[in-house]
Structure formats: structure tokens, C-alpha cells
N, C-alpha and C positions, 0 to 999 in steps of 0.2 A: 454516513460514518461507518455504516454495514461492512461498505464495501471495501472501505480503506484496510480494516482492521482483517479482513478475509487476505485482500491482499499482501497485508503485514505477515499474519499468520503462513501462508504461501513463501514465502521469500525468506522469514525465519526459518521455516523447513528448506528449504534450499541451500542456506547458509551452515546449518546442521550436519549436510548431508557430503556437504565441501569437506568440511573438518575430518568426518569418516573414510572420506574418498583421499583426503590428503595422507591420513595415517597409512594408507591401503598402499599408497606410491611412493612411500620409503618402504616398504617392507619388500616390494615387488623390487625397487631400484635395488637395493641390498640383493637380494636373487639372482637377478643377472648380473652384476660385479661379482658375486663369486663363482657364479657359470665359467665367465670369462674367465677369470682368474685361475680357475681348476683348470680350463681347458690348458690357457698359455700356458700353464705351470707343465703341464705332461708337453705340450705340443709350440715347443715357442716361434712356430712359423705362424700360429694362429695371430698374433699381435697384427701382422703386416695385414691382416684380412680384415678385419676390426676396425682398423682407424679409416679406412675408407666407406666401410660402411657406416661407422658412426659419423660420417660427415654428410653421411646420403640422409642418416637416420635424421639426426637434428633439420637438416632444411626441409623434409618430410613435414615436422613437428613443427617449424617452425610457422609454413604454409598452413599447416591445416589450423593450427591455433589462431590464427588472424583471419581467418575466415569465421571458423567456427564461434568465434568470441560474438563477432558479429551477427550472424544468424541466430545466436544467444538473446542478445539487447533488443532483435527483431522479433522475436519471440517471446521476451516478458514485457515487452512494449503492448504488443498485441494481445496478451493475456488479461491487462491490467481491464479494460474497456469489458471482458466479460463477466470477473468477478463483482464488476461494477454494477452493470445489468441487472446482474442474476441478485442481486440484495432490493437493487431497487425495484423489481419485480416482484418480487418476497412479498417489500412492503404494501403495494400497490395490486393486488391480488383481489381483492373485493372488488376496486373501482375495474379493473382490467374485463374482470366478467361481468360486471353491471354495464360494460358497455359493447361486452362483444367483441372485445379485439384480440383473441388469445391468438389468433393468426395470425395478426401481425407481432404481436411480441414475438412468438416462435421464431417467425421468420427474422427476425430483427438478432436474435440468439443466434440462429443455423451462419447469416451471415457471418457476424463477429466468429463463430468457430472456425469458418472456413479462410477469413484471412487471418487466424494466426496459423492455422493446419498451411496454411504458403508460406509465412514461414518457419512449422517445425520440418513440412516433407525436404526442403535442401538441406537443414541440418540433417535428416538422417543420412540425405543422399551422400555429403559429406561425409556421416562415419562408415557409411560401403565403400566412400575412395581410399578413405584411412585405412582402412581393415585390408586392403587388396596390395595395396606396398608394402602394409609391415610383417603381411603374411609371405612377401615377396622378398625382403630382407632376413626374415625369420629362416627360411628354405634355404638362403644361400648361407647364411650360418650353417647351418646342419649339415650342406651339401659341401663347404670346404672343411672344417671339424672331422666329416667324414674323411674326405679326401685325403687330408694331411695325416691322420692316425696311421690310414693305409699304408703310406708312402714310408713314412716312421716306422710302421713295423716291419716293413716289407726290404727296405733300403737297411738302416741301422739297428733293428730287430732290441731297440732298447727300451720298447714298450711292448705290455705285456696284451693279451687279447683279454685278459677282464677290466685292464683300465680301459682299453679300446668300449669297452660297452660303456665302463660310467660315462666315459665323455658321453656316447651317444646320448644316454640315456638325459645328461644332464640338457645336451645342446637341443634334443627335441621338448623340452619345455620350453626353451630360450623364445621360440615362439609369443607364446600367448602369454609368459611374461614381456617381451617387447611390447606388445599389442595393449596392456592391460597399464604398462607404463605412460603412453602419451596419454590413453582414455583418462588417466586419473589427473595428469597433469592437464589435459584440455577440459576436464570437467571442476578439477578448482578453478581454474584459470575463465573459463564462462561460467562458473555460478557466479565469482567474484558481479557481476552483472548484478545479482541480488543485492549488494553491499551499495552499488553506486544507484539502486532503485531508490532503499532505505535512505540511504545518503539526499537523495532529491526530496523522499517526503521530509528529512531533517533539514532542510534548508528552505520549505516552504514559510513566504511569507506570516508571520506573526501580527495575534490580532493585537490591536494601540493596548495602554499601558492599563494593566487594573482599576490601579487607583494613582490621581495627579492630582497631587497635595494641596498646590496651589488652587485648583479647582474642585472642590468639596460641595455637593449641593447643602442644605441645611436640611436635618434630621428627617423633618418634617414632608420632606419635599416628594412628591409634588403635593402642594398644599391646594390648589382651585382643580389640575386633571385635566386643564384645557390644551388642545395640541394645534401647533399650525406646521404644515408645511409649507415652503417658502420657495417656491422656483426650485424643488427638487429634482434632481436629476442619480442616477443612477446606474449599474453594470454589475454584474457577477464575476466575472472575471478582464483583466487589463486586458486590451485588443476586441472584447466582443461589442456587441450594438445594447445603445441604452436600453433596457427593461423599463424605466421609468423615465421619461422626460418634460422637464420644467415643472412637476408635477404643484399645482399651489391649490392649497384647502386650508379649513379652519373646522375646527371639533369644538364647540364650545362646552366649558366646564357643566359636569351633570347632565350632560345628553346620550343619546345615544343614537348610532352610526351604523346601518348596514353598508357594507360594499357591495355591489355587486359586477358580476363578468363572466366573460366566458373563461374557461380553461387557460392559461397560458396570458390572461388579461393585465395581472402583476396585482393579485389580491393578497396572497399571502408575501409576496414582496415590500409591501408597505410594513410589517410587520416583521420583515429581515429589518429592514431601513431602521424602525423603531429600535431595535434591541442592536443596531449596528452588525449585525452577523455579516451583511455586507454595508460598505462604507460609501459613501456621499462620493459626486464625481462635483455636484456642483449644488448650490442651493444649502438651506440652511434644514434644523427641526427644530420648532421651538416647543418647551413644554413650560407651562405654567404664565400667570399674567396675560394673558388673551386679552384678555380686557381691553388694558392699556395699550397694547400693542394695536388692537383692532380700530383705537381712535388716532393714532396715527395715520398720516398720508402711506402709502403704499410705499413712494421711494424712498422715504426715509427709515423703513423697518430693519433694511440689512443693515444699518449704519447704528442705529439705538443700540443702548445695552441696557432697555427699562427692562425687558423680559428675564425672567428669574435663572433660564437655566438653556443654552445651547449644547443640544446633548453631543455634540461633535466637541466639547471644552473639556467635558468630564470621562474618567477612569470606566473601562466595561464593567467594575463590579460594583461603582455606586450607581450606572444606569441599571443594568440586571436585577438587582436588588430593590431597587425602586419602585419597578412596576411588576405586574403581575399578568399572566398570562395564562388559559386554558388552550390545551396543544389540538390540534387537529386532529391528531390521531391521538388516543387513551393508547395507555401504556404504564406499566410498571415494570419499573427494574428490582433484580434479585435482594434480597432482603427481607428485612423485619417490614412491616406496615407501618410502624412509623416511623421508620428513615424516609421512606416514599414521601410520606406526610411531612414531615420535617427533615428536612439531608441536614440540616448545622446544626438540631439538637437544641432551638432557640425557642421552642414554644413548648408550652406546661401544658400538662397532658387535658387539664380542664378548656384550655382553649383549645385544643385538637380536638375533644369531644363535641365541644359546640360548634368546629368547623362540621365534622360529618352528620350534625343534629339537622343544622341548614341547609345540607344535599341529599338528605334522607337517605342517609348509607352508617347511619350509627348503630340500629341493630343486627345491620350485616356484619358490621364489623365484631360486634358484643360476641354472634353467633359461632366467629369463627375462635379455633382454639390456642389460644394466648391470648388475644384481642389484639393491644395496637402492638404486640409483640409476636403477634403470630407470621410464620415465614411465607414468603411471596416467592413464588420460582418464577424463573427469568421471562 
């Protein structure tokens, strides 16, 4: 989630940066309209010089922007996979040097830099093509501007030699205003890229429904704690290779369960599975009534509905709710100490007490100043 939110924050700043760059390209466009306009107005041979260039100018613009849009999308495509990294690395910092691989994460990092740096270097090379035509158009502004003034005052002597310089003066900015016009218009136009980034995480798949009425466990539940899986199968994402396959076990009520595996074995998988973070490809999880179920014949289990509760039936906030879990990783987010301890505000402070009595973290907490009101940085 580190990473998502990094790359949000990234792409909000980009979209920011559009809006500034947008204001920047009326104000520049206005600039040159009345460059021109000044000039035609003193020099009206200038118009016939104009329109062919503005014809060169837009296919210019028009070229570089259908590329550049491109090498854009290539480029926050290729960014997304290191902000990603770089969080999940963050996280994984202890175990990384408990095993000695900081040389390979590095390298794993240097990689990802180097194929997005493929494709920022043709985007830049792209703005030295840009930059080399409108500085080429720019010149020949200034260079007929020039010419025509000359001609005007040399031929019909009905322009004076200090309008002769404002032209100049105006037509040698006309330059880096021309140059400064596409940049703004090809930089809203490839940030727009951030917007259809956003747009992808907005249209990523949603997890099933909260809560579905019809299926409601009973207050109580799970009342026995017993868990079976049932020819589980599973996947993190559509198109990858099962993480879990056909998986079948049975947890009986009041026992307790180590797993064990190597790295990558699908231990803390059964435990997405349980809380559904990812969702069933095939197979059942049944929670509660083991019993019953376990004096059943085997084929007849998928087919029963003695078992109290098929957690693929019910809403993610009466399963989450349900059960209870200590995370892998400790961790506290910003607040009071007992939001930590309570986020819905649904237990009294004497059963918060007695919860840190039984982890022996109650006079830690006495110690600190507010107690369960005391603040937690992030």
C-alpha cells in the first residue's frame, strides 16, 4: 500500500504541475498574438510570412506531441515498478540484511532505474528535436520582420527607425516565446498521462460487498473456531500461476496450528485466503461446525449446508470483524493510543486496560504521558 500511495502522491504532483504549466501557455500564447499583431499592424507584408509558417509550426507540434505523449506513458509506466520497490524494501530492511542480499536488492533497483532512464533519455532527445525547429522557425520570424521593416522604410519611408527597433525588439523574443508555447502545450498534454494513471488505479477491481444482508453470520459467530479447507485453490492476480493448490486441511476447534515453509511456500497466503484480501479460484473455507462436517463422507461436504458459515457467502466486514489477528509485522499508525487499541471506539476503557494487563504492556502504557490518550507518531 506504501507504494501505491507514493505513486499517487507522484502523479498528484504531476497533475499540479499541468495546471501551472497550463496557465503559463495562455499567457505565452497571448505574447505572441500580439508580437504578430504589432508587427502586421506596422508591416502588413508580415501576415503572408505567418501563415506558412504557422502551418510548418502546428505539424511541428503536432509530430512532437504524438510522440512525446508516448514516451510520457513510457516513462510513468516504468516509474510505477520503482516507487514500488523502494516501499517494499523499506518495509523488508531487517529481513534483507538478516540474509545478506543488499546486493541484490541494489541491483534489482539500478535495474528498474535504468529501463525507465530508456525511456526518459528519448524523451529528452525528443525535446533537442523540438528545441532545433522552433528555434529554426523563431530565426526566420526575425529574419523576414527584419527584412520587410527594411524594405518599408527604405522603399515607402512610412515607417519610422524607432518602430523599426520595437519590431525588432519584439520579434527577438518571438523565439523563446514560440519554444516555451509547444513545451507547455506538450507538457499538459503528456502529464495528462498522470490522469489516465489515476484513472487505472480508479477502475481497479473492488473487493465483494461489505456486508450481504441476506447473509449475516449470527452475533456469536464463530461459536466452536473450527476451520476446514476444502480443495482450496487460489492466485493473487487473474492470469498468474496458482499460489495455493487444492489445498484441503482441517483446524479443529481449541487447537493449535503451526505452519511451516520455506520463504515463498504460501504461509502467510492462507491467511490472505482467510480474511479474503485475495479471493478463492476454486474450493470452499468453512468456519465453524467441523464436527459435523468431519462425520460426513468427503463427497458429500461440498454439497451439505450443516456448516454454520461459508466465508465466500458473507460481506468482508462481518468476516474481518469476526476474527482476530496479530500482524507480522508490529506497527502503529499516527494517533492517540487508543485509537490503535480500539479504531471503532467500541470497548471501555476498563476492558482496554485488561487487554494490556494480559500483554504486559499496561505499565508501559500508565508510564507514558496521557496514557491511552497519549499521541503515537506515525
Amino acid at each position: 500500500m506504501r507504494g501505491i500511495e507514493w505513486r499517487l502522491v507522484y502523479l498528484s504532483a504531476e497533475i499540479s504541475l499541468s495546471s501551472r504549466v497550463f496557465g503559463g501557455f495562455w499567457r505565452t500564447a497571448f505574447q505572441v498574438l500580439g508580437v504578430i499583431v504589432v508587427i502586421s499592424t506596422s508591416v502588413p507584408l508580415f501576415i503572408l510570412v505567418v501563415i506558412p509558417l504557422a502551418f510548418i509550426y502546428k505539424r511541428i507540434q503536432t509530430y512532437y506531441l504524438a510522440t512525446s505523449r508516448e514516451l510520457k506513458r513510457l516513462d510513468a509506466t516504468t516509474k510505477s515498478p520503482i516507487f514500488s520497490n523502494f516501499g517494499e524494501t523499506l518495509a523488508g530492511l531487517a529481513t534483507i540484511r538478516a540474509y545478506e542480499q543488499q546486493d541484490r536488492f541494489i541491483a534489482q533497483m539500478r535495474g528498474q532505474i535504468d529501463r525507465n532512464l530508456q525511456a526518459y533519455f528519448p524523451s529528452f532527445s525528443c525535446n533537442r528535436w523540438l528545441a532545433v525547429r522552433i528555434e529554426l522557425i523563431g530565426s526566420f520570424l526575425i529574419f523576414s520582420a527584419a527584412q520587410l521593416s527594411v524594405i518599408a522604410l527604405v522603399r515607402s519611408r512610412n515607417i519610422n527607425a524607432g518602430l523599426v527597433g520595437l519590431l525588432m525588439s519584439y520579434a527577438l523574443n518571438t523565439t523563446q516565446s514560440l519554444n516555451w508555447i509547444v513545451r507547455s502545450a506538450s507538457e499538459v498534454e503528456t502529464n495528462i498521462v498522470s490522469i489516465e494513471r489515476i484513472q487505472e488505479y480508479i477502475e481497479l477491481p473492488s473487493e465483494a460487498p461489505l456486508v450481504i444482508d441476506k447473509h449475516r453470520p449470527a452475533d456469536d459467530w464463530p461459536s466452536e473456531g473450527g476451520i476446514i479447507f476444502d480443495d482450496y485453490s487460489t492466485r493473487y492476480r487473474e492470469g498468474l500461476d496458482l499460489v495455493l493448490k487444492s489445498v484441503s486441511f482441517t483446524v479443529k476447534p481449541g487447537t493449535k496450528v503451526g505452519v511451516c515453509g520455506r520463504t515463498g511456500a504460501g504461509k502467510s497466503t492462507l491467511t490472505l485466503a482467510l480474511y479474503r484480501v485475495i479471493e478463492k479460484v476454486s474450493g470452499r473455507i468453512l468456519i465453524d461446525n467441523v464436527s459435523k462436517v468431519l462425520q460426513m463422507p468427503k463427497a458429500n461436504r461440498l454439497t451439505s449446508s450443516c456448516w454454520q458459515v461459508d466465508i465466500s457467502t458473507i460481506g468482508l466486514y462481518d468476516l474481518r470483524h469476526h476474527l482476530s489477528i496479530i500482524p507480522q509485522d508490529s506497527q502503529c499508525f499516527e494517533g492517540t493510543m487508543r485509537q490503535n487499541l480500539d479504531p471503532e471506539g467500541l470497548a471501555t476503557d476498563e476492558s482496554i486496560w485488561k487487554a494490556l494487563e494480559q500483554s504486559r504492556l499496561s505499565d508501559h502504557v500508565r508510564s507514558m504521558e496521557g496514557g491511552l490518550d497519549a499521541r503515537v507518531s506515525e
